[in-house]
MDTraj code that builds the backbone (N, CA, C; nanometers):
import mdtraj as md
import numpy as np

residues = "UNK UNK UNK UNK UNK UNK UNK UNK UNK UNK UNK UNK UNK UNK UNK UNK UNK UNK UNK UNK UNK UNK UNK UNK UNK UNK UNK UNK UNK UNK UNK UNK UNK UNK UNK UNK UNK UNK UNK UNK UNK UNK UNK UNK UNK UNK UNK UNK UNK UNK UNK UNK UNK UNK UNK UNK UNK UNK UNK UNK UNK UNK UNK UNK UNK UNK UNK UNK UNK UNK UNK UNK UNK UNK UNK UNK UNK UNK UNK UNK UNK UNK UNK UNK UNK UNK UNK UNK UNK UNK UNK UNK UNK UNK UNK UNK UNK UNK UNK UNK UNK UNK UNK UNK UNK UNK UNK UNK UNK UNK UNK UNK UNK UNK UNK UNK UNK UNK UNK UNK UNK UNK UNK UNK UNK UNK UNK UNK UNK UNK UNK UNK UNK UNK UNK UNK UNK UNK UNK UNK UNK UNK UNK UNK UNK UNK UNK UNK UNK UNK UNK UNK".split()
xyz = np.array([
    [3.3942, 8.0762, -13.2635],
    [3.3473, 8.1774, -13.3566],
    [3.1998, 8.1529, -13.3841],
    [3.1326, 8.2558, -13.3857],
    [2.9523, 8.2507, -13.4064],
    [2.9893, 8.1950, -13.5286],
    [2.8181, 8.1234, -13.5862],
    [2.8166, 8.0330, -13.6914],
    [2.8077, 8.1327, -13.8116],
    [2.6796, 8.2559, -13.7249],
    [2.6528, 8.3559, -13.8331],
    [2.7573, 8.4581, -13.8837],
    [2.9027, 8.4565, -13.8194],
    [2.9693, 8.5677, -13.8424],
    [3.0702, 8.4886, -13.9663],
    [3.0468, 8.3237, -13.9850],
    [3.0899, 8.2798, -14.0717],
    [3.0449, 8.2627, -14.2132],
    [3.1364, 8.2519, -14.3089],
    [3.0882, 8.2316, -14.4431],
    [2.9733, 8.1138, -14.4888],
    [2.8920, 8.1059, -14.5430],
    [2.8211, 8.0429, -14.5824],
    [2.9410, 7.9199, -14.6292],
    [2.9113, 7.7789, -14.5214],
    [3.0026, 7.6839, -14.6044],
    [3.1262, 7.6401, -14.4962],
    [3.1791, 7.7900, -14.4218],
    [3.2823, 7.7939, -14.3973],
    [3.2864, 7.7391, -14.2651],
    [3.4559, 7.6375, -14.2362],
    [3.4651, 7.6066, -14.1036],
    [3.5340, 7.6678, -14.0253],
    [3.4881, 7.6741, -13.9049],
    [3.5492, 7.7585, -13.7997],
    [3.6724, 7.6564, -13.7894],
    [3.7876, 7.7629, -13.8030],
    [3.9616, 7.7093, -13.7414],
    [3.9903, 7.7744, -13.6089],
    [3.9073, 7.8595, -13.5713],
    [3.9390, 7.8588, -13.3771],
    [4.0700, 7.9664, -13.3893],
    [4.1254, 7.9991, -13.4492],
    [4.2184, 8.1206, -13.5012],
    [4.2143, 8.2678, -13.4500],
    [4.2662, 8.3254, -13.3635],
    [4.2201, 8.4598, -13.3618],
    [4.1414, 8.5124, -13.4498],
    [4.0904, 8.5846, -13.4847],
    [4.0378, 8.6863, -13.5828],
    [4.0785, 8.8251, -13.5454],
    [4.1316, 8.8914, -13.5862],
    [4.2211, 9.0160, -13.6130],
    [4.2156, 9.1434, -13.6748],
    [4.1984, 9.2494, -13.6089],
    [4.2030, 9.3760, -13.7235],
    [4.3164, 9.4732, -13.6523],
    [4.4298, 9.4923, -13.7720],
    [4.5313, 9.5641, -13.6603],
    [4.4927, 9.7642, -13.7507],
    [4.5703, 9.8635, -13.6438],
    [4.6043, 9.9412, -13.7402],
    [4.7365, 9.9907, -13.6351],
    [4.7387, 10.1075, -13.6730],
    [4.9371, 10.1515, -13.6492],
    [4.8458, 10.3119, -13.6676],
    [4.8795, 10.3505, -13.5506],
    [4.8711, 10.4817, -13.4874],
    [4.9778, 10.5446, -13.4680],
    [5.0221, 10.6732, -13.5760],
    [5.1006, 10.6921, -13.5162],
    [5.1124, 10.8342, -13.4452],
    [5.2509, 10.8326, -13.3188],
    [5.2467, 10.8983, -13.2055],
    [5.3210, 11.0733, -13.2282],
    [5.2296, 11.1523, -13.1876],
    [5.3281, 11.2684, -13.1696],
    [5.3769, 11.3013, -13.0439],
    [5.4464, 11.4215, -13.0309],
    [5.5248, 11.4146, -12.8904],
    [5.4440, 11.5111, -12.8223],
    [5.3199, 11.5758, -12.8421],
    [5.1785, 11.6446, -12.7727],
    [5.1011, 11.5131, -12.7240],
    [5.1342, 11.4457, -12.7667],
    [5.0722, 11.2924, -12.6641],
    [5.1140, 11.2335, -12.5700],
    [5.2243, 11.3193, -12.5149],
    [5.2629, 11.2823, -12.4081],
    [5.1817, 11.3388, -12.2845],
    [5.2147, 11.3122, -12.1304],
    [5.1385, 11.3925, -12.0277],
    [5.3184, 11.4466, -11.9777],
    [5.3098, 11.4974, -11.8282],
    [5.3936, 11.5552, -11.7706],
    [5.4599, 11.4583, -11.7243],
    [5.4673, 11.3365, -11.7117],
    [5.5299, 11.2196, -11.6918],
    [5.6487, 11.1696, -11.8272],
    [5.6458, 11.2742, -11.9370],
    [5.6687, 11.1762, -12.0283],
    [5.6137, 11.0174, -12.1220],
    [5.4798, 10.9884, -12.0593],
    [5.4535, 10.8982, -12.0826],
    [5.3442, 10.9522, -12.1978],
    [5.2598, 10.8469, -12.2888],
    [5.1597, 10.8688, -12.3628],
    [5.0451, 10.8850, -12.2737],
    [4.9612, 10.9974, -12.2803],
    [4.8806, 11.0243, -12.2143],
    [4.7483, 10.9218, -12.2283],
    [4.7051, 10.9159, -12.0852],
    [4.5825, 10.7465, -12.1249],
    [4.4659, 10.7439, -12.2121],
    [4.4250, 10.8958, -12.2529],
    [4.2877, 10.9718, -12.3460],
    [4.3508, 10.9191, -12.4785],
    [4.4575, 10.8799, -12.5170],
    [4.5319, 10.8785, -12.6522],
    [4.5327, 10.6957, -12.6925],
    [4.5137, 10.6404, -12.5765],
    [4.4918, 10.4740, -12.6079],
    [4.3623, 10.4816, -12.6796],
    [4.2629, 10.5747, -12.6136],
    [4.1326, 10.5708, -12.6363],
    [4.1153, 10.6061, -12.7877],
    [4.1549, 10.7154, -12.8179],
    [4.1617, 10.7686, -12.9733],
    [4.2161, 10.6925, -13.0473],
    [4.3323, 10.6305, -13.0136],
    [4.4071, 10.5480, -13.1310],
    [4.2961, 10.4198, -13.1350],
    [4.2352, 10.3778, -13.0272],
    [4.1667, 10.2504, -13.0376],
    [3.9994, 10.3206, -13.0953],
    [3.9872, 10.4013, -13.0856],
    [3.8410, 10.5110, -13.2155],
    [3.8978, 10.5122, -13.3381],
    [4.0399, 10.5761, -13.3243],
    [4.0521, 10.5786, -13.5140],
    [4.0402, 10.3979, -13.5317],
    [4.1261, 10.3342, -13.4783],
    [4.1176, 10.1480, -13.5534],
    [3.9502, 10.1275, -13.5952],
    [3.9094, 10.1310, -13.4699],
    [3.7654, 10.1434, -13.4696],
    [3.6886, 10.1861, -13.6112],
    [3.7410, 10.2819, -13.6279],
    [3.7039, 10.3509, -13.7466],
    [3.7248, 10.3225, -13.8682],
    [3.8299, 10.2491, -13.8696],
    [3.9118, 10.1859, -14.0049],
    [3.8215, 10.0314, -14.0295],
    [3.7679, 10.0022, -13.9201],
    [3.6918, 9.8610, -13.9597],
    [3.5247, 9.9226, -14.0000],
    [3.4782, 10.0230, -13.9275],
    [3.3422, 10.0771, -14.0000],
    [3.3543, 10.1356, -14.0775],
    [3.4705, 10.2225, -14.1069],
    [3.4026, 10.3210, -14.1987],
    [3.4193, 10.2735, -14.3701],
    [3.4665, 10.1577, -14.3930],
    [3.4244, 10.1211, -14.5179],
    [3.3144, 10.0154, -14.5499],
    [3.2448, 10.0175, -14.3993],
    [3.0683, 9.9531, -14.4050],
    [2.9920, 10.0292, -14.4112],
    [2.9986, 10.1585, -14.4598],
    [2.8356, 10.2439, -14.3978],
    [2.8173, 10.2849, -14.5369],
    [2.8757, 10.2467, -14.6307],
    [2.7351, 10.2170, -14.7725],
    [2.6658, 10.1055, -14.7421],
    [2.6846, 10.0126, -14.6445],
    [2.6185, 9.8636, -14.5724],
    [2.5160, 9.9324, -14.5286],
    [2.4890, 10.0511, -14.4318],
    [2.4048, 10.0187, -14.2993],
    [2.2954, 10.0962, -14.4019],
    [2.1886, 10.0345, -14.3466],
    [2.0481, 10.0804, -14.3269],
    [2.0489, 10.2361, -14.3257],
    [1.9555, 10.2903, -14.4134],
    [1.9402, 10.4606, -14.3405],
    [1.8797, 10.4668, -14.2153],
    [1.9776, 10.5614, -14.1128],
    [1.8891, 10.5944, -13.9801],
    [1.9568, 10.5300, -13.8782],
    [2.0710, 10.4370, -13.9061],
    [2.1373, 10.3252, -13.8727],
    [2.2954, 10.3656, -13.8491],
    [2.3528, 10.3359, -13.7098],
    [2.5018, 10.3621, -13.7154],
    [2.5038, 10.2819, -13.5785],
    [2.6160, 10.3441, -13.5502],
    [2.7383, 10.2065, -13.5012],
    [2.7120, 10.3081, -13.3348],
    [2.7343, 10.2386, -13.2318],
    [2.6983, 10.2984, -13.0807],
    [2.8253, 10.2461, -13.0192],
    [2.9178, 10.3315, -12.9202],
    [3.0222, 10.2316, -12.8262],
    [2.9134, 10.2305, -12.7418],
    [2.8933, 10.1134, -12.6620],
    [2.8386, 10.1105, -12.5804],
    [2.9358, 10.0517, -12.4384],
    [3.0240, 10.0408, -12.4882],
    [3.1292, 9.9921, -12.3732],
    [3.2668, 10.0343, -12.3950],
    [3.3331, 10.1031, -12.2982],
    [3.4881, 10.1499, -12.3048],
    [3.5309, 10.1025, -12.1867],
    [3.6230, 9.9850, -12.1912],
    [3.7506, 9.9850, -12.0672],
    [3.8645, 9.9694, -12.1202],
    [3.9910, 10.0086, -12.0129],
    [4.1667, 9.9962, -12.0292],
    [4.1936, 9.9839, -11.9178],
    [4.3134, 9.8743, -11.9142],
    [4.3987, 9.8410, -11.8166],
    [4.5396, 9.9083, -11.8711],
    [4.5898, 9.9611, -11.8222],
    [4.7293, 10.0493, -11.8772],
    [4.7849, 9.9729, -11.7614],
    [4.9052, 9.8991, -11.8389],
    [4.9829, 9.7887, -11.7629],
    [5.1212, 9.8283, -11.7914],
    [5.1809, 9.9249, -11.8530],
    [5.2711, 9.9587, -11.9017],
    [5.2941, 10.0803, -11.9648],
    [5.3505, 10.1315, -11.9376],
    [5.4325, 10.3299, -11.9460],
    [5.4610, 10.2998, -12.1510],
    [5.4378, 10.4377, -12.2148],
    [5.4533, 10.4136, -12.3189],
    [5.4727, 10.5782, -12.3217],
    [5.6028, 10.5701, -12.4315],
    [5.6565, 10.7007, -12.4455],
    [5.6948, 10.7177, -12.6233],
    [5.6786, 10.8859, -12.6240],
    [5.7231, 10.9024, -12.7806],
    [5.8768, 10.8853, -12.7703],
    [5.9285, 10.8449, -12.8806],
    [5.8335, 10.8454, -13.0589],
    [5.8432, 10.6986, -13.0495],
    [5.7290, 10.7013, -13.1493],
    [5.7165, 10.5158, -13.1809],
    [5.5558, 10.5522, -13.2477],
    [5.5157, 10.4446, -13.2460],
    [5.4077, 10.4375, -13.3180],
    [5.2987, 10.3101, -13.2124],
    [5.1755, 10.3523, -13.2515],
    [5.0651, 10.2749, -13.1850],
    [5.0182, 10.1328, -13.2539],
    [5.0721, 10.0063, -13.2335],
    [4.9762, 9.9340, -13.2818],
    [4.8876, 9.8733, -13.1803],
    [4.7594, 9.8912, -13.2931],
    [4.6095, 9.8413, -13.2101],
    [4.5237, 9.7018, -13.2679],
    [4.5259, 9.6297, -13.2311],
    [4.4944, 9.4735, -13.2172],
    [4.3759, 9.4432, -13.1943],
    [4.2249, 9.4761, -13.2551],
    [4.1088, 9.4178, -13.2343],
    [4.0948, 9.2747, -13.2683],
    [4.0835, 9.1980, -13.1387],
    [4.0529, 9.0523, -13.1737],
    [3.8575, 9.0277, -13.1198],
    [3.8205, 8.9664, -13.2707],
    [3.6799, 8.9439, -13.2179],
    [3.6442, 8.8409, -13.1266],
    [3.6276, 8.8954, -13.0134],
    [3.5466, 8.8143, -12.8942],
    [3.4063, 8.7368, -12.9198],
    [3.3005, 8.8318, -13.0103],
    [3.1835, 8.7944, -13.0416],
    [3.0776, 8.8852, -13.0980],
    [3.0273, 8.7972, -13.1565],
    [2.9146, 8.8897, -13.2755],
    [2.7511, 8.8422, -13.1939],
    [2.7043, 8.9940, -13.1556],
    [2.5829, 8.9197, -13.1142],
    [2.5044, 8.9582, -13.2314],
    [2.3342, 8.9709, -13.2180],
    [2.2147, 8.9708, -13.2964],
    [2.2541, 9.1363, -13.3183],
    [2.3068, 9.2202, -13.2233],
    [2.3083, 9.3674, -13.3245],
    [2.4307, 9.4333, -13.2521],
    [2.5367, 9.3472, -13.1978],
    [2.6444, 9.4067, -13.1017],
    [2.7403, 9.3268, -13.2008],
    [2.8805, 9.4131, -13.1308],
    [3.0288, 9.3546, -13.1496],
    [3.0776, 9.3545, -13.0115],
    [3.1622, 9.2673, -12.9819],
    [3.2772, 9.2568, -12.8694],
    [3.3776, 9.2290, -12.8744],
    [3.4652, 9.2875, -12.9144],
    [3.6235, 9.3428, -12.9459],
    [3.7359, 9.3035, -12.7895],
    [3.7934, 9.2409, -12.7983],
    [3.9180, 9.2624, -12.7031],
    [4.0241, 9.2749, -12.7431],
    [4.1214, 9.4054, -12.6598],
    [4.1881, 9.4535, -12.7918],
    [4.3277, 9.4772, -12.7501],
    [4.4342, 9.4517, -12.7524],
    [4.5738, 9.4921, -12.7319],
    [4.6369, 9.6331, -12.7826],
    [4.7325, 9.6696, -12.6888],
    [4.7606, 9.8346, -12.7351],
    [4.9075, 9.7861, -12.7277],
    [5.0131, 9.7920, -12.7741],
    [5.1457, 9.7554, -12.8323],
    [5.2168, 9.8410, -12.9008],
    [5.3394, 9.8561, -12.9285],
    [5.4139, 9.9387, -12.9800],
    [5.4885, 9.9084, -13.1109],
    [5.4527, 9.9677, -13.2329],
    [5.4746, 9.8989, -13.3057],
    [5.6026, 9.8339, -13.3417],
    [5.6396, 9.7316, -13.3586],
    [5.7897, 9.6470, -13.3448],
    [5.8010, 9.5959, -13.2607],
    [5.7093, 9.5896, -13.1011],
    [5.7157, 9.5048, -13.0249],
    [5.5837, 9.4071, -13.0125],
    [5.6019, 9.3216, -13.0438],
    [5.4989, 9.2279, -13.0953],
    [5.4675, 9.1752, -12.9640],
    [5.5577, 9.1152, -12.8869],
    [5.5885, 9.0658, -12.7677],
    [5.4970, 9.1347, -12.6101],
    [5.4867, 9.2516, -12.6573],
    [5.4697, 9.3323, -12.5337],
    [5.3764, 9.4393, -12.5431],
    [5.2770, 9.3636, -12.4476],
    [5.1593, 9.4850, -12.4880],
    [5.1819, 9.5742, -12.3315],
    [5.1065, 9.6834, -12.3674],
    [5.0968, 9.8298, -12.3006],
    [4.9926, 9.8606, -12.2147],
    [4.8808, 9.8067, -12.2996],
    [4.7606, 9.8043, -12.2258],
    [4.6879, 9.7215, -12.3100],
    [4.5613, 9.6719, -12.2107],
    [4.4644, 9.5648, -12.3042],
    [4.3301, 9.6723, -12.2505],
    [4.2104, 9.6608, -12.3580],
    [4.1009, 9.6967, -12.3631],
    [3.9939, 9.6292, -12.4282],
    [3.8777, 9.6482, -12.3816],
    [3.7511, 9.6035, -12.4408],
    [3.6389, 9.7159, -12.5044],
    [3.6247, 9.6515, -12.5891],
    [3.4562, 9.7509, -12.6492],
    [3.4112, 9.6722, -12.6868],
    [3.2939, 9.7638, -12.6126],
    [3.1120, 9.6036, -12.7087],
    [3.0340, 9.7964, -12.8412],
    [2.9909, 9.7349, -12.9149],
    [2.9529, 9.8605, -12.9840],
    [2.8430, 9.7686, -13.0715],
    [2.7502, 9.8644, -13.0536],
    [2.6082, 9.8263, -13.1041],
    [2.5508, 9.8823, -13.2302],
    [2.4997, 9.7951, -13.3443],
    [2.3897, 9.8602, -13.4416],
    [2.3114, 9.9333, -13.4327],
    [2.2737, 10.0470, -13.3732],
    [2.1393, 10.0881, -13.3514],
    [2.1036, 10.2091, -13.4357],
    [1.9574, 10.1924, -13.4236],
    [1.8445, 10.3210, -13.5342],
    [1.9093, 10.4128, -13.4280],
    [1.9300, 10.4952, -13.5149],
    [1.9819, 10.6713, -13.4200],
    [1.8726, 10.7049, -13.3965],
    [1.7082, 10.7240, -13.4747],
    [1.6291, 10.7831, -13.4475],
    [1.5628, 10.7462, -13.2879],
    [1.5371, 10.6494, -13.3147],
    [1.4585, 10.5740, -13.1295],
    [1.5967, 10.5084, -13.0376],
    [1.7279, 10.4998, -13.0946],
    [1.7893, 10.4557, -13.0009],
    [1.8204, 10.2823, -12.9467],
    [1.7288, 10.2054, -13.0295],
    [1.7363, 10.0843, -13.0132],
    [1.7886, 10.0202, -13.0946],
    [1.8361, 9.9035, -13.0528],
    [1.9934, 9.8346, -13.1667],
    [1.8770, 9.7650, -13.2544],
    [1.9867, 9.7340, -13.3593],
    [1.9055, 9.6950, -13.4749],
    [2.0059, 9.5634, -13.5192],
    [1.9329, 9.4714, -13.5834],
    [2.0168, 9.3832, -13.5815],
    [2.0938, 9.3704, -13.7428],
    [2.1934, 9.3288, -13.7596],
    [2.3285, 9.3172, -13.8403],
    [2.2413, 9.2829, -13.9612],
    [2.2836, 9.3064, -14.0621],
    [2.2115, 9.2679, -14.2271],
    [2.2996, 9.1716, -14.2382],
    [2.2917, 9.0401, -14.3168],
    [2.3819, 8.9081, -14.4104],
    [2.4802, 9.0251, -14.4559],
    [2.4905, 9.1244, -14.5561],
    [2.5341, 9.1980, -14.6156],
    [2.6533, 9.2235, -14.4726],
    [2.6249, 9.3220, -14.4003],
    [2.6929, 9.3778, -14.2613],
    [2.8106, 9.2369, -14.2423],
    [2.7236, 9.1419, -14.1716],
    [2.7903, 9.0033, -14.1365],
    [2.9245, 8.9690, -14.2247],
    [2.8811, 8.9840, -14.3423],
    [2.9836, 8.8945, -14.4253],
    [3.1123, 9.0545, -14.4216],
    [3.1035, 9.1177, -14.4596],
    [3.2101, 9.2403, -14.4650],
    [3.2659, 9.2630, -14.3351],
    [3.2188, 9.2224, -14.2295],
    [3.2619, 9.2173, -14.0819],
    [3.3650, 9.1301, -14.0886],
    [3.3339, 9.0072, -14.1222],
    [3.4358, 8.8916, -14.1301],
    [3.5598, 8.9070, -14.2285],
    [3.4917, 8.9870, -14.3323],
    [3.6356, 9.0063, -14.4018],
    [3.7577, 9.1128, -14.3075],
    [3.6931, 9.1789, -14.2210],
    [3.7936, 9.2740, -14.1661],
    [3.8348, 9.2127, -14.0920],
    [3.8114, 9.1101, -14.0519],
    [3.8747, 9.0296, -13.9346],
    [3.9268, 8.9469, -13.9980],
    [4.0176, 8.9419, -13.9944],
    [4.1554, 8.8361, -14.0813],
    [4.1608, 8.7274, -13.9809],
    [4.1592, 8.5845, -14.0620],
    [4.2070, 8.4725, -13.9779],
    [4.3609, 8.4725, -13.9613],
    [4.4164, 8.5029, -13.8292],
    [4.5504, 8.5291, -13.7984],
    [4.6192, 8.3661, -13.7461],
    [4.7279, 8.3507, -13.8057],
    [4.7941, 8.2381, -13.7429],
    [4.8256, 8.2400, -13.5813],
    [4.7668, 8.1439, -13.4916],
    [4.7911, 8.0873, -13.3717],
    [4.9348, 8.1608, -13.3359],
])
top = md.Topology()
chain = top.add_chain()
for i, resn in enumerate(residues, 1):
    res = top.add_residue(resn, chain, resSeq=i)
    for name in ("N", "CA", "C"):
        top.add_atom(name, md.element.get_by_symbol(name[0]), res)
traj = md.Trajectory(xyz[None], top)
């Protein structure tokens, strides 16, 4: 775990760090296969996404927002309605104005068995010129609270 994404004081326990949410599925999310269509991993993993920024942006800087700058999925497994989406951001790493998220797609009640795994890196940057901006102390510390130290 970066030193800076830690509390002033605090020791790194090497612990996942964790942000889940629970998406849940309608049966228009399917494709012609019956299966959950693969555009719908993507959304459910934007709304999670969303649930960890959007109670930082009385944080950011004016002029200042959040960039994906990276989307991949491995769909390793068929997923069908009804059920519900759980989405698993574990922090990989905090750079000077980035995040890197690796993230599990699972069903909720099966803890055991993920569906697909994905990555996003998503950047600080001034909207006006386009260039990342780096994280405020303020940003840092509310980051870490969304990331729960999860038991091993």
């Amino acid at each position: 775990m970066p030193d800076s994404l830690l509390p002033s004081g605090a020791q790194d326990d090497s612990r996942p760090r964790e942000h889940r949410h629970v998406f849940a599925l309608r049966w228009a999310d399917m494709d012609m296969l019956r299966h959950v269509n693969n555009t719908v991993y993507f959304r459910a993993i934007e709304e999670a996404r969303m649930q960890i920024f959007g109670p930082l942006l009385p944080l950011f800087a004016p002029g200042t927002g959040v960039v994906l700058a990276r989307a991949e999925c491995d769909f390793l497994k068929p997923m069908s309605w009804p059920g519900n989406i759980e989405i698993v951001h574990r922090l990989a790493r905090i750079g000077r104005s980035s995040l890197d998220c690796n993230i599990l797609i699972r069903r909720e009640g099966e803890p055991d068995t993920v569906y697909a795994r994905s990555r996003a890196i998503v950047v600080l940057s001034d909207l006006a010129s386009g260039k990342s901006s780096p994280w405020s102390a303020a940003l840092l510390e509310q980051l870490q609270k969304q990331f729960a130290a999860t038991p091993s």
